[in-house]
PyMOL CGO cylinders between C-alpha atoms (Angstrom):
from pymol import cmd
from pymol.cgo import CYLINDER

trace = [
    CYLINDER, -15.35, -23.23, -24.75, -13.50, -20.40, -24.14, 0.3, 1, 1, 1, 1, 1, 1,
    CYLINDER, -13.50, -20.40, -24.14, -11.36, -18.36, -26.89, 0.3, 1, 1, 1, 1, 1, 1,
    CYLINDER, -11.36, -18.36, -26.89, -8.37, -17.39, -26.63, 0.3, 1, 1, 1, 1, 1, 1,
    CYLINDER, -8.37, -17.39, -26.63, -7.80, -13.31, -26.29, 0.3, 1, 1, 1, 1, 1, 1,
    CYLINDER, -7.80, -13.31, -26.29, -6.16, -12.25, -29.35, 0.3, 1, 1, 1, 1, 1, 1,
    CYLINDER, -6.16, -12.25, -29.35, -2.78, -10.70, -28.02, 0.3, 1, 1, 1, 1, 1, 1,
    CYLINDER, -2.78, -10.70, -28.02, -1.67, -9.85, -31.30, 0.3, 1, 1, 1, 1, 1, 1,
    CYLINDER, -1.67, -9.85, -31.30, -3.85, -6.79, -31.20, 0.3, 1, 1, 1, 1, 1, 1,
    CYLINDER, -3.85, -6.79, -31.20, -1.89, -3.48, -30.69, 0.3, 1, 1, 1, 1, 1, 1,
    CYLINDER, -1.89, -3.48, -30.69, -5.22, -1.85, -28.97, 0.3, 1, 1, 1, 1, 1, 1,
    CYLINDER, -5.22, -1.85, -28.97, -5.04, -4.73, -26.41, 0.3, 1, 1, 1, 1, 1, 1,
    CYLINDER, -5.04, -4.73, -26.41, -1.47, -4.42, -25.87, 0.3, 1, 1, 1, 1, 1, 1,
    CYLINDER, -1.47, -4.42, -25.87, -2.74, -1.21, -25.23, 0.3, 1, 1, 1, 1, 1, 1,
    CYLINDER, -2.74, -1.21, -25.23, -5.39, -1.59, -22.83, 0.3, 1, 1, 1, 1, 1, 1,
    CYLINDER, -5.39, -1.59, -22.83, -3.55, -4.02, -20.97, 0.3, 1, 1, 1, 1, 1, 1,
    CYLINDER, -3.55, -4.02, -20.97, -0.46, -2.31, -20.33, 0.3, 1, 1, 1, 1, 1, 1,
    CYLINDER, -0.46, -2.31, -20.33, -2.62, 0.91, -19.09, 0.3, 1, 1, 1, 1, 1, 1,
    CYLINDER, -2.62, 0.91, -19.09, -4.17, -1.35, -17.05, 0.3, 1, 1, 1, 1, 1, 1,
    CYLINDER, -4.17, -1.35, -17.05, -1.28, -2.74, -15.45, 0.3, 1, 1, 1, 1, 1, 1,
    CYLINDER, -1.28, -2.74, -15.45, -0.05, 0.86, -15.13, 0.3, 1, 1, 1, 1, 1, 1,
    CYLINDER, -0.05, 0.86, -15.13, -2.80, 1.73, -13.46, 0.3, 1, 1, 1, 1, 1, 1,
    CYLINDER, -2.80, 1.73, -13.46, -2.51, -1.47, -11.08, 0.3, 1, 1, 1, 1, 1, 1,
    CYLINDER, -2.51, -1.47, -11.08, 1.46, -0.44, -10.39, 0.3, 1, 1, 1, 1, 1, 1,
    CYLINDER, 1.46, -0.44, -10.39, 0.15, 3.00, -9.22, 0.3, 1, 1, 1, 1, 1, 1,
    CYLINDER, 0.15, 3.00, -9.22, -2.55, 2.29, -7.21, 0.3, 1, 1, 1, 1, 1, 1,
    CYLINDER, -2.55, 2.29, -7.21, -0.39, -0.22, -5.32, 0.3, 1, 1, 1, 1, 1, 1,
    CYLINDER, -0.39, -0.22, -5.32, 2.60, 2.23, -4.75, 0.3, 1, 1, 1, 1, 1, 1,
    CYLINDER, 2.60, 2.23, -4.75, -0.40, 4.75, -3.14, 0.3, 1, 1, 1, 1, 1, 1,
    CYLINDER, -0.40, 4.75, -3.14, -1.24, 1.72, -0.79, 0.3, 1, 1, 1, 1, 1, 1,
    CYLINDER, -1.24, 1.72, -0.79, 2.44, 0.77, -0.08, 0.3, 1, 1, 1, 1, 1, 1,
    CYLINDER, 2.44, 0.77, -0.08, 2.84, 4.70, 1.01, 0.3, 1, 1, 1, 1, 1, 1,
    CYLINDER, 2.84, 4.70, 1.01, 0.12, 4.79, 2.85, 0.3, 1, 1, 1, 1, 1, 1,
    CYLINDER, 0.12, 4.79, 2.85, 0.60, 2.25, 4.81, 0.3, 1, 1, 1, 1, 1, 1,
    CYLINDER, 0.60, 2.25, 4.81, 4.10, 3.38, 5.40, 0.3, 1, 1, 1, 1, 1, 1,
    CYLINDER, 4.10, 3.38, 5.40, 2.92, 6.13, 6.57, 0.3, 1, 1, 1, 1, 1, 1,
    CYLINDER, 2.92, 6.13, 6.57, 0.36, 4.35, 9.17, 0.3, 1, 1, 1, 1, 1, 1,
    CYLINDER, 0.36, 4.35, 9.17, 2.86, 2.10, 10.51, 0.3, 1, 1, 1, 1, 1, 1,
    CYLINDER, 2.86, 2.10, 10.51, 4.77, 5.94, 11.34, 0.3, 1, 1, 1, 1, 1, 1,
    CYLINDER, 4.77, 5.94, 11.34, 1.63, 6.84, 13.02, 0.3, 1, 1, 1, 1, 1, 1,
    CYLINDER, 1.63, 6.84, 13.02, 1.10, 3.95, 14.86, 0.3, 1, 1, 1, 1, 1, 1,
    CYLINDER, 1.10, 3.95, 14.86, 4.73, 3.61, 16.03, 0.3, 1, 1, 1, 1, 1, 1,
    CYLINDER, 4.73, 3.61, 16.03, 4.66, 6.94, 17.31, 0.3, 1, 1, 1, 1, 1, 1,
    CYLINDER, 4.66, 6.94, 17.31, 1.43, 6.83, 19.04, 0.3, 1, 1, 1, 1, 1, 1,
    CYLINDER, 1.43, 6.83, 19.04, 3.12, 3.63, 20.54, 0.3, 1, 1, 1, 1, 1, 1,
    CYLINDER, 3.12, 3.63, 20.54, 5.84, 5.44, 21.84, 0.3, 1, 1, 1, 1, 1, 1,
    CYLINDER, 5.84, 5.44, 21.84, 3.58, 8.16, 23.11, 0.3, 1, 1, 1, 1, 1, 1,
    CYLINDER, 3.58, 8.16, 23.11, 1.88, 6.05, 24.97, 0.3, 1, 1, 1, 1, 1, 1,
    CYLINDER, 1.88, 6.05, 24.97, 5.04, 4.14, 26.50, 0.3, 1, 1, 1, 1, 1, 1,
    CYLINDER, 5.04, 4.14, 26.50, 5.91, 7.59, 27.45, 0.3, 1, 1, 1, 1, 1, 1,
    CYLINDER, 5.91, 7.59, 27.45, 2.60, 8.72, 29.19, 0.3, 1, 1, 1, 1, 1, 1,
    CYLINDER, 2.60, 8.72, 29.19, 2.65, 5.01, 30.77, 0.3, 1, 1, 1, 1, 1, 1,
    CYLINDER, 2.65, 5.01, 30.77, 6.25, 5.05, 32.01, 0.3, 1, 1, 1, 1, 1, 1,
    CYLINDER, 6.25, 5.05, 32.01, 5.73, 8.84, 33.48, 0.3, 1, 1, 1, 1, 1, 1,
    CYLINDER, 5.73, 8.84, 33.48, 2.39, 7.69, 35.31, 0.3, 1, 1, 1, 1, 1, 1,
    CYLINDER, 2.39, 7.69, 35.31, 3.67, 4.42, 36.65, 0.3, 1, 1, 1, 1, 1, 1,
    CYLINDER, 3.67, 4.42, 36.65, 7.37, 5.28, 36.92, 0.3, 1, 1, 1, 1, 1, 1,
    CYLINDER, 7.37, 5.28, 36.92, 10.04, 2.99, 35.37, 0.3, 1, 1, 1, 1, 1, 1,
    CYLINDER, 10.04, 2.99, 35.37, 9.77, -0.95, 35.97, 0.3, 1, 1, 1, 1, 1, 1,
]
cmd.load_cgo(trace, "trace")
């Protein structure tokens, strides 16, 4: 059976709250990333409704 981790432990308060640290900032890097490909793809997107609209003239 399974023990129970030992929270009491300052070393794994520790460990754990690095680790969550950790967690929190690789998130934010992914959050800002894709922030920053939904830019890209929006403006690509608008490039090309540009480039279509100039080739095939306004519906």
């Amino acid at each position: 059976m399974a023990r129970r981790k030992d929270t009491s432990d300052p070393d794994w308060r520790a460990r754990w709250a690095v680790g969550h640290e950790e967690m929190a900032r690789l998130l934010e890097r992914r959050r800002a990333r894709d922030r920053e490909l939904e830019e890209l793809d929006a403006r690509r997107q608008a490039r090309l409704r540009r480039l279509t609209l100039g080739l095939f003239g306004r519906p």
